[in-house]
Every structure is written in structure tokens, then in C-alpha cells.
C-alpha positions as CSV (number, residue, x, y, z in Angstrom):
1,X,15.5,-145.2,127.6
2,X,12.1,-144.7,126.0
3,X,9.9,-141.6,127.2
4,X,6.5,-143.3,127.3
5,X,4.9,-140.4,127.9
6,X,5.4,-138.9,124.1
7,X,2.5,-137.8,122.6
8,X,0.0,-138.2,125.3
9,X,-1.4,-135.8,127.7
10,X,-3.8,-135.3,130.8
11,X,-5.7,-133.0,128.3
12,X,-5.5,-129.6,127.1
13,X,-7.0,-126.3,127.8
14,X,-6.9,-122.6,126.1
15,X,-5.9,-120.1,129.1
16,X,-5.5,-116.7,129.5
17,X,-1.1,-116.4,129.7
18,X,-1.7,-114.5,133.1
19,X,-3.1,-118.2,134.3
20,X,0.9,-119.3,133.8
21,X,1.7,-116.5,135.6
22,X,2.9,-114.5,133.1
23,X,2.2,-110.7,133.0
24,X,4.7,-109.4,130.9
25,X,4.7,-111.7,128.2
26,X,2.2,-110.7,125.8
27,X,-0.7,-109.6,128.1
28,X,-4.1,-110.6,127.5
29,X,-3.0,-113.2,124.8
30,X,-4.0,-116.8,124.9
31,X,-2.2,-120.0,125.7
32,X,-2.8,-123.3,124.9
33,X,-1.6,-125.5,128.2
34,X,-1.0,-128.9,128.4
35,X,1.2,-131.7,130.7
36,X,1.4,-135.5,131.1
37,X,1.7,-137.5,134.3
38,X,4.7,-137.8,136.4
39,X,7.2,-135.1,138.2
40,X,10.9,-135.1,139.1
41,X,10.5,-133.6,142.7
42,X,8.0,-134.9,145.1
43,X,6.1,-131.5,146.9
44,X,4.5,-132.7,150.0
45,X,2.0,-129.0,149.1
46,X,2.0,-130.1,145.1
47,X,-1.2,-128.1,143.7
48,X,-1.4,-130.7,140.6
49,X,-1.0,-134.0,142.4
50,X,-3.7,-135.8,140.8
51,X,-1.4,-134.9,137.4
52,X,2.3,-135.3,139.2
53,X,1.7,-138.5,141.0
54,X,-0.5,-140.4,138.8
55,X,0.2,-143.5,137.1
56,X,0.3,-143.1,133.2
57,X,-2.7,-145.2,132.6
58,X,-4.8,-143.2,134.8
59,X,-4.1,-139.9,133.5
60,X,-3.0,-139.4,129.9
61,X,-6.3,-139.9,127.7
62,X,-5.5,-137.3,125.4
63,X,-3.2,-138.3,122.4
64,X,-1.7,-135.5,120.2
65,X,2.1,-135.2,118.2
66,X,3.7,-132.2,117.8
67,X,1.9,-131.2,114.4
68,X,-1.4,-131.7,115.9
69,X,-0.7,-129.1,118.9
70,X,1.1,-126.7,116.4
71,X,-2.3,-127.2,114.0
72,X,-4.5,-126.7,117.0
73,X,-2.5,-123.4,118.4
74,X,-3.5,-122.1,114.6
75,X,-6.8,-123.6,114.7
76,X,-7.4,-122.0,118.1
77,X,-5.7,-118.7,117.4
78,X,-3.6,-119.3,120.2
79,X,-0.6,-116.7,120.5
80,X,1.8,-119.6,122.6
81,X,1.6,-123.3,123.8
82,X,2.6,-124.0,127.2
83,X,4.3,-127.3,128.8
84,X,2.8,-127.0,132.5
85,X,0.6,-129.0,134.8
86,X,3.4,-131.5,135.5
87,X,7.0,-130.5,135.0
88,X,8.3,-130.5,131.5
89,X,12.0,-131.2,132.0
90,X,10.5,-134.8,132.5
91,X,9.2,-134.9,129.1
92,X,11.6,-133.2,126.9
93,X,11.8,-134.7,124.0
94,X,8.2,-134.1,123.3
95,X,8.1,-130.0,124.6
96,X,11.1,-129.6,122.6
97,X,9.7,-131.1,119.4
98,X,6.5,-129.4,119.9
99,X,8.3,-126.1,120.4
100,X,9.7,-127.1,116.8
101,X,6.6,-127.3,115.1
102,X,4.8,-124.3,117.0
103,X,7.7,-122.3,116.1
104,X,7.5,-123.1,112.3
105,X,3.8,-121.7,112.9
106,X,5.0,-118.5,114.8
107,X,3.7,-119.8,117.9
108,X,5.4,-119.0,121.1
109,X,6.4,-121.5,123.6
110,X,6.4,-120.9,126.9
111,X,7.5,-123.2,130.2
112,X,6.2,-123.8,133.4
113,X,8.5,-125.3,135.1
114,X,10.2,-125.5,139.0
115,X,14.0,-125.6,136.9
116,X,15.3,-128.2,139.0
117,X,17.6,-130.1,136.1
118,X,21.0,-130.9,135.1
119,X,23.8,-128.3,133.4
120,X,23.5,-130.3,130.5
121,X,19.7,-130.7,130.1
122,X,19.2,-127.5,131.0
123,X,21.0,-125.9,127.8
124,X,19.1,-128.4,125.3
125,X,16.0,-127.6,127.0
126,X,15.4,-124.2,127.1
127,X,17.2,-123.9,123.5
128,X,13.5,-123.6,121.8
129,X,11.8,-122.0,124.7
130,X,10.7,-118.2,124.3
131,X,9.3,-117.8,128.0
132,X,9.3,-119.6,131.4
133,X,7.8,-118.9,134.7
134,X,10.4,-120.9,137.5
135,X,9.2,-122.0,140.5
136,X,11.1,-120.9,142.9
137,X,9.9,-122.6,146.2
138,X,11.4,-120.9,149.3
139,X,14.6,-119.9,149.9
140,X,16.2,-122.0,152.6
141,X,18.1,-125.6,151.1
142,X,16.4,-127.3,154.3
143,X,12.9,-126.6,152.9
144,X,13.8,-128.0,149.5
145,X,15.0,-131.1,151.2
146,X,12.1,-131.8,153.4
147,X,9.4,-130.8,152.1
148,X,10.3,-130.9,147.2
149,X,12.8,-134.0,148.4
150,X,15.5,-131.6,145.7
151,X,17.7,-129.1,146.5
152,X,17.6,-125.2,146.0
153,X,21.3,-124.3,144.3
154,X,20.0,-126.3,140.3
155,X,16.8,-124.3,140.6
156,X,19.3,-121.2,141.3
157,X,21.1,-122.1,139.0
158,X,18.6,-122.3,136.0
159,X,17.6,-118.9,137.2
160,X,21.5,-117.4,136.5
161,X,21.4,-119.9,133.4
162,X,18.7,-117.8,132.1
163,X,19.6,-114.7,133.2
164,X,23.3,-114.4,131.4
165,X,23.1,-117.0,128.6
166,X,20.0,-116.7,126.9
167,X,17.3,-114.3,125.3
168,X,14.6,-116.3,127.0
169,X,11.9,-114.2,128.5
170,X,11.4,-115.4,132.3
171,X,9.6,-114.5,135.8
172,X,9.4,-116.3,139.5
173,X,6.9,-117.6,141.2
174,X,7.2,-118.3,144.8
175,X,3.8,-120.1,146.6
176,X,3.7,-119.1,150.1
177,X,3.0,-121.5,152.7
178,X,2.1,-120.1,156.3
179,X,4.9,-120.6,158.4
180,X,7.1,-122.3,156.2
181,X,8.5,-120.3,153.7
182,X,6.8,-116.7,154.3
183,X,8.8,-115.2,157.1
184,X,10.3,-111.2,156.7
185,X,13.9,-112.5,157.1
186,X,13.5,-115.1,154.4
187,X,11.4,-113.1,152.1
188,X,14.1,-110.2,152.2
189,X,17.1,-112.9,151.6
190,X,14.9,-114.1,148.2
191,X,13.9,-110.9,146.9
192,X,17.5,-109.8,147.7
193,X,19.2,-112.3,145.5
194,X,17.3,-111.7,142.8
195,X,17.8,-108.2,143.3
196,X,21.9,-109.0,143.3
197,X,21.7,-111.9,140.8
198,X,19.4,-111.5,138.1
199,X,18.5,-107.7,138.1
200,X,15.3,-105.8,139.4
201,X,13.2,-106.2,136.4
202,X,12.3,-109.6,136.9
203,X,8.5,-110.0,137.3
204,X,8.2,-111.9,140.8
205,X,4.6,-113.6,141.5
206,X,3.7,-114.5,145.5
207,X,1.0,-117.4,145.3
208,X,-1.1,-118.0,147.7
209,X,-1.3,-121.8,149.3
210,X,-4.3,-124.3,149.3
211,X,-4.6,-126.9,151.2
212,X,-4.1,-130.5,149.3
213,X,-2.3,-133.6,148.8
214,X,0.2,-133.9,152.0
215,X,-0.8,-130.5,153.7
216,X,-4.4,-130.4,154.1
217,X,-3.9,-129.6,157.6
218,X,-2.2,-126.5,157.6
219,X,-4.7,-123.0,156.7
220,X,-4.6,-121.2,153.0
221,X,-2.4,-118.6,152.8
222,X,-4.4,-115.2,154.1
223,X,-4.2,-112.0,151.3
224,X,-2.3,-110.0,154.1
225,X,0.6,-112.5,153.8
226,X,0.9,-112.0,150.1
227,X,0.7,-107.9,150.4
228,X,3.5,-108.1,153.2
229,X,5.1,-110.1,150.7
230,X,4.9,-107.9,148.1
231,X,5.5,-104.7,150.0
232,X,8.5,-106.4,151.3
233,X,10.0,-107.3,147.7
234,X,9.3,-103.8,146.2
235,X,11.1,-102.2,149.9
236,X,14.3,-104.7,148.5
237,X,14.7,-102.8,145.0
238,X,12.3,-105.3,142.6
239,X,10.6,-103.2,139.7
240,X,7.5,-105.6,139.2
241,X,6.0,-107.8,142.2
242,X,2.9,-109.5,141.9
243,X,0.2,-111.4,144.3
244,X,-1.6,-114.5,143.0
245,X,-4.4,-116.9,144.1
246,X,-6.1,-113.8,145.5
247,X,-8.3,-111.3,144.3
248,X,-6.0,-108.3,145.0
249,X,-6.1,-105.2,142.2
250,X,-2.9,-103.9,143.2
251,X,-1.2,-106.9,143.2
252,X,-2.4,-107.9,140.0
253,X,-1.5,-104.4,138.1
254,X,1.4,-103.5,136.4
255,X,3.4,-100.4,137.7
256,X,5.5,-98.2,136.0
257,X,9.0,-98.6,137.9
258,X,9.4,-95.1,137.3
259,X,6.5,-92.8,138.4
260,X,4.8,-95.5,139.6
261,X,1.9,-94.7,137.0
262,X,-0.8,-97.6,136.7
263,X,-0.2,-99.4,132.9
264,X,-1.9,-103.0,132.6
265,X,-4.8,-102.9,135.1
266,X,-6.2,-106.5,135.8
267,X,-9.0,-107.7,137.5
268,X,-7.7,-111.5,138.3
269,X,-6.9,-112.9,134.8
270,X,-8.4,-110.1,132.8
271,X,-7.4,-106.9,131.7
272,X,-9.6,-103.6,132.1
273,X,-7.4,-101.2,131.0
274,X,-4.3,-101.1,129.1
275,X,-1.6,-98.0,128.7
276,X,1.5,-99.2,127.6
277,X,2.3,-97.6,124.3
278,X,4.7,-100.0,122.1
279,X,6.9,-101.3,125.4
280,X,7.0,-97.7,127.5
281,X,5.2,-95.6,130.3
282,X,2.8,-93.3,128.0
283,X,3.8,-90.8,131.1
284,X,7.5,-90.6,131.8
285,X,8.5,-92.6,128.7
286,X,10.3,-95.3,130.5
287,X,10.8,-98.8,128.8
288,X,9.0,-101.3,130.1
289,X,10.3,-104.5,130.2
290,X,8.8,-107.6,128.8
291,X,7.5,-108.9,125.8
292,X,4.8,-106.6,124.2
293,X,2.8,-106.3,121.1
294,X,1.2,-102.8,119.9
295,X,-2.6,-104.2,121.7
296,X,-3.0,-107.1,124.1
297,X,-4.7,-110.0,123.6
298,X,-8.3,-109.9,124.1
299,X,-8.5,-113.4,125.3
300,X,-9.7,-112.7,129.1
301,X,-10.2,-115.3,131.8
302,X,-11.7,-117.7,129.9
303,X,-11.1,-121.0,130.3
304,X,-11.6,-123.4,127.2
305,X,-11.1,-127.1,127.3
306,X,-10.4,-128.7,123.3
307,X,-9.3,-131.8,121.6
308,X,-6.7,-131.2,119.0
């Protein structure tokens, strides 16, 4: 088997690592994101199609090898690289060798990914990884059949594969989709397993829907389902619940578990005021967790498009 897609991409972009969504992984640093064309589940609500279901020839105008990217992260001054748009599982060879050549650089590498791959995939490709954000859909198998044509158990899997056998930095994001996946019962059963299964400090995002590709018909996703959501994970036990998609300041802040003080204050991608001290509450003294360095990044919600 050849991966045709090696070394080409549907272009590349400098973010703000909040854009992933990542809040605890080095906040305010920058990320440089690319994918390539193709995906291994078939969303009828897919927020990338023109990326996912594109042909290769109509897509992937940008040619760079690992060593360019890894040149272009330290060109850039990017803190991490970041294999998103489309799903990298489908083009591992080429995230994992350009995890190897960021790495030798000191660049973090970072996956955006929906984690739906096989136990022995899964081990070689989160190997060079440092952080993932896993899309974790609904909860209910019968919406990952109908509606991602995969099932939900690999992705929960890859979620407990992180959790217990590696050092890998991870949070969920779960993109709510009026009447679909956003009701109390199932919103309690997800936020409940992770509780069980992977612990209350994992960072848990609620997107909000847009209409596109297959679903144009059904309405965006209103803020007041994303608070309810929110309100309703934090009421389960979850330490650090987030809202996306939306303007929403509380949603986008980072809370002290603790005494509930205010620590990384955002205003959508951006930071306006930041409190942690090394990785604890300057208040109570409780650790924080996450990936931290003594500042964050002062990249804000920029968006920069480059050629490597």
C-alpha cells in the first residue's frame, strides 16, 4: 500500500492552540495546523467536508516533507504542529515522521483527531504525539452508525488507551447537534463516563453545530444548549468544561476546581488575563492540571496562512 497523500497538504495555517480546542496545553501559544484530503468516517454534519471528501487532486496544492514543517514551526516560532482538518490516523506515516522531525526541533505535536482506529494502529500512532483533542461525537452507538457510518466503543477505547497507557496530554470535544445528540439524559450518561473512566480532570469542550454538507436543514446549535451542557457536566463531577463556537466568557475561562477562582480568562481565542502561577491556583494553591509554561503564549486569535 502506498499513502499518496505523503507530503502534500490542503495548506497550512498558524493558529492560536485554543482554535484545536486546547485550553490546557500551553495557553496562548501558537500552532501550526495542517491536513490532507480524505477521512475514515463519513459525518453526514462534517464541518471540513470540502477537506474530508475531496478528491486528492482537487485539494492538496501545498507540498511540504517532514523537515520543511519542522523548519517552518522554527521559522514561524511556532510552540507545536498540529495534524487536523481531516483525520490524521489516515495519514500516519507522514504525522508520525513529522512528529519526528518537530521533535528533534523541540516542537510539540499535537492531534486532532475523532480516535476511531485499530488496537494496533492506535499504539504506533500516538507513540510521538504530545497532545490530542478526541472527538467524541455523541454517546449513543446508534448515532455513530447512522449518522459517522463508525462505531462508538474504538473511539472509547482510544480515550481509555490514553488515559492508562500513555503520558499523552488529551481533552474531548463533543459538537452538539439539536436534537440529536444534546438531550439531559445523554449528556449526563457522557459526562458520567468520563467521570468513571478517565477521571474529572479532563478538559471537556461542547461545540456548537453549523449547518453544512448533509445537514443544512437542521438550525445551529443555540448558546443556551451549550451552557445547559456545560452546567450539566460540571453538576456530574468534571473539573474543567468548556463551550465552543460561541462567544460565551464563562465557557471559555478556566476555573480553579477548587475555589472556583477565575485563572485563564479568554475572550474567544484570546487571552485577557492570566493567573496561574507555574501549574497552581495563585489562591488556594491547588495544581492545576495541564501542560503549562511560567507565561502563555502571546500568540492571540490570529489567524496566519504560510508556505513552508
Amino acid at each position: 500500500m502506498k499513502l499518496t497523500t505523503y507530503g502534500k497538504s490542503s495548506g497550512f495555517v498558524i493558529d492560536p492552540i485554543e482554535k484545536k480546542p486546547l485550553n490546557h496545553f500551553y495557553p496562548g501559544s501558537s500552532v501550526l495546523s495542517f491536513g490532507t484530503a480524505g477521512c475514515n468516517l463519513s459525518c453526514d454534519f462534517c464541518q471540513n467536508w470540502d477537506i474530508s471528501k475531496s478528491r486528492e487532486m482537487d485539494t492538496l496544492s501545498s507540498i511540504a516533507l517532514p523537515e520543511q514543517l519542522a523548519e517552518a514551526c522554527v521559522k514561524h516560532d511556532c510552540h507545536s504542529i498540529a495534524f487536523t482538518y481531516n483525520d490524521p490516523v489516515i495519514f500516519l506515516e507522514y504525522a508520525l515522521d513529522t512528529a519526528v522531525a518537530c521533535r528533534e526541533r523541540d516542537i510539540k505535536t499535537v492531534a486532532v483527531t475523532a480516535g476511531y482506529i485499530t488496537n494496533e494502529a492506535r499504539k504506533e500512532f500516538f507513540s510521538e504525539i504530545d497532545a490530542a483533542n478526541i472527538d467524541l461525537k455523541a454517546f449513543t452507538n446508534d448515532f455513530y452508525r447512522k449518522v459517522t457510518k463508525s462505531e462508538l466503543q474504538p473511539v472509547l477505547d482510544t480515550l481509555l488507551y490514553l488515559k492508562n497507557e500513555t503520558d499523552v496530554w488529551f481533552e474531548i470535544t463533543t459538537l452538539l447537534i439539536p436534537n440529536m445528540n444534546d438531550s439531559d439524559d445523554e449528556l449526563r450518561r457522557l459526562s458520567n463516563w468520563i467521570l468513571e473512566a478517565l477521571g474529572p480532570a479532563v478538559p471537556l469542550h461542547f461545540s456548537a453545530f453549523q449547518p453544512d454538507f448533509r445537514m443544512r436543514d437542521i438550525p445551529k446549535t443555540p448558546k443556551s444548549t451549550l451552557q445547559r451542557a456545560r452546567r450539566i457536566a460540571k453538576e456530574e463531577g468534571l473539573w474543567y468544561v468548556y463551550t465552543g463556537n460561541v462567544h460565551d466568557r464563562s465557557g471559555d475561562t478556566t476555573f480553579c476546581p477548587k475555589c472556583d477562582s477565575e485563572l485563564v480568562i479568554r475572550d474567544w481565542y484570546e487571552i485577557t488575563d492570566y493567573r496561574i502561577i507555574g501549574d497552581s491556583c495563585p489562591n488556594c494553591g491547588e495544581s492545576i492540571h495541564g501542560r503549562f509554561a511560567e507565561s502563555p503564549g502571546q500568540w492571540g486569535r490570529k489567524r496566519l496562512r504560510i508556505v513552508p
